[in-house]
N, C-alpha and C positions, 0 to 999 in steps of 0.2 A: 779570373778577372771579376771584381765588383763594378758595382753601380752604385751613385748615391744615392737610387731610390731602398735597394737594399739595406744599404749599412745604415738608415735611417728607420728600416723598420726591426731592425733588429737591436739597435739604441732603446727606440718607441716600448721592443716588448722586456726589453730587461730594465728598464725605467718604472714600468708597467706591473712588474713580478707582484708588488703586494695586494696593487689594487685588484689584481686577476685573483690573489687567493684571497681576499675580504670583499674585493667589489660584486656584482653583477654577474657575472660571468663566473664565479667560482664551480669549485667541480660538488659542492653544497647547495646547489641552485635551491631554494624556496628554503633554508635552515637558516636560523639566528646565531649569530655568536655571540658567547656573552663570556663574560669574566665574574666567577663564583668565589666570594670571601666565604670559606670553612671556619675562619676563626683562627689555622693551623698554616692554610698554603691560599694561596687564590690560583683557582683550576678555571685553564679555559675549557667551554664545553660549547658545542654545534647543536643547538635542538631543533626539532624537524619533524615532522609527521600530525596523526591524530589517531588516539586509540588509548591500550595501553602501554603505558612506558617500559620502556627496553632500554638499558645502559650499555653502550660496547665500549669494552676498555684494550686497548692497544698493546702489541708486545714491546719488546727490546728488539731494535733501536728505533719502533717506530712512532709511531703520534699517531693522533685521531685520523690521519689523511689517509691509512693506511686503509678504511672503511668507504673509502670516497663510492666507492661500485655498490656496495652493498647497504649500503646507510639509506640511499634515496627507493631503493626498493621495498625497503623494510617500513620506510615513513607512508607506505600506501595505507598499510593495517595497524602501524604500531607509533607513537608517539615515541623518537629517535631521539636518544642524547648520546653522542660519541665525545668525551673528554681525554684531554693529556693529563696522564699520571702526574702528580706532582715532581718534580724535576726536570718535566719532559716539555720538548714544544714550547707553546706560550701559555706556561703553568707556569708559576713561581717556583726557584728555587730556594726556598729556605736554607740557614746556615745550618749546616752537621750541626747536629749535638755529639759531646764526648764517646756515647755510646752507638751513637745512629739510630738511633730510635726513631727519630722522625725521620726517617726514608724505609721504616720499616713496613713489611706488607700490611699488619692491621694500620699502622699511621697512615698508609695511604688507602685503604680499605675504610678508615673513618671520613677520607677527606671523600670518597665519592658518596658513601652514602649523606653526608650532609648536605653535595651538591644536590641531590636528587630530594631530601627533605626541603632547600629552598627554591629549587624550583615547581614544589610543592607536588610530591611525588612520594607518600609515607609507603608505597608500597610496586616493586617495578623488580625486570627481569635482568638477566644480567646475561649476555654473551660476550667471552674474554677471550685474546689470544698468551699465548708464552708467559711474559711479564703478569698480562694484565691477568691469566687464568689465576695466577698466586695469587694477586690479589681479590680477583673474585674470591677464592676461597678463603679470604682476611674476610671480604662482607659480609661471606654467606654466614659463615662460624658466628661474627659477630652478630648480623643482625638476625638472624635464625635463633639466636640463643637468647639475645636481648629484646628487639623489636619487632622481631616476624616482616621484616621490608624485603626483602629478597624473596620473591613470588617462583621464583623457575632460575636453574642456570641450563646454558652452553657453552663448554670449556674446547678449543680447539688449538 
């Protein structure tokens, strides 16, 4: 047996769903969201903390939410950006090219290091899960060989 006090707050919180995960209450308490044009994809990314910058990049099937416990611990010492992979989340999906090249791990291995160039970050660490550890190792390869921007990984 319900009540209409009930069914009115469970209306109230699935009504509620986006502003809980962008508003006030998110499980990001004190992070920005922002939406990052690479040039390539627009990556949404959560920045958070103060120190030096740390990138966590997410596995397969998940999104940045997937760091919600560990993101706001890390932002006590370390200047936090958790993004969705290109295709992932609220990233842009670009159209396939013929070959798939642009969903390839350096293609999205360029798309984060340029997030963390415009959010003015030439040099930052990188802890990845599954997905995201391949593409850490697109960053690290590239910007190790080309830019020196990749300071430390954690591959888990």
């Amino acid at each position: 047996m319900t009540n209409g006090r009930n069914t009115r707050t469970v209306t109230t919180i699935l009504y509620s769903a986006p502003a809980l995960l962008y508003g006030p209450f998110s499980m990001f308490d004190g992070f920005k969201a922002e939406r990052v044009d690479t040039g390539e994809a627009t990556i949404f990314a959560r920045r958070g903390g103060r120190g030096e910058p740390v990138l966590l990049l997410h596995g397969y099937p998940q999104t940045h939410f997937m760091w919600h416990k560990v993101a706001p611990q890390l932002a006590a010492e370390w200047t936090v950006v958790a993004t969705d992979l290109r295709g992932y989340g609220d990233s842009s999906c670009p159209q396939g090219a013929v070959d798939h090249s642009n969903y390839s791990k350096r293609a999205m291995a360029r798309d984060q290091v340029e997030v963390m160039k415009r959010l003015g970050f030439d040099r930052f660490a990188v802890v990845a899960h599954d997905r995201g550890a391949r593409v850490d190792l697109g960053v690290g390869k590239r910007a190790l060989a080309h830019n020196k921007a990749v300071s430390g990984f954690v591959n888990g």
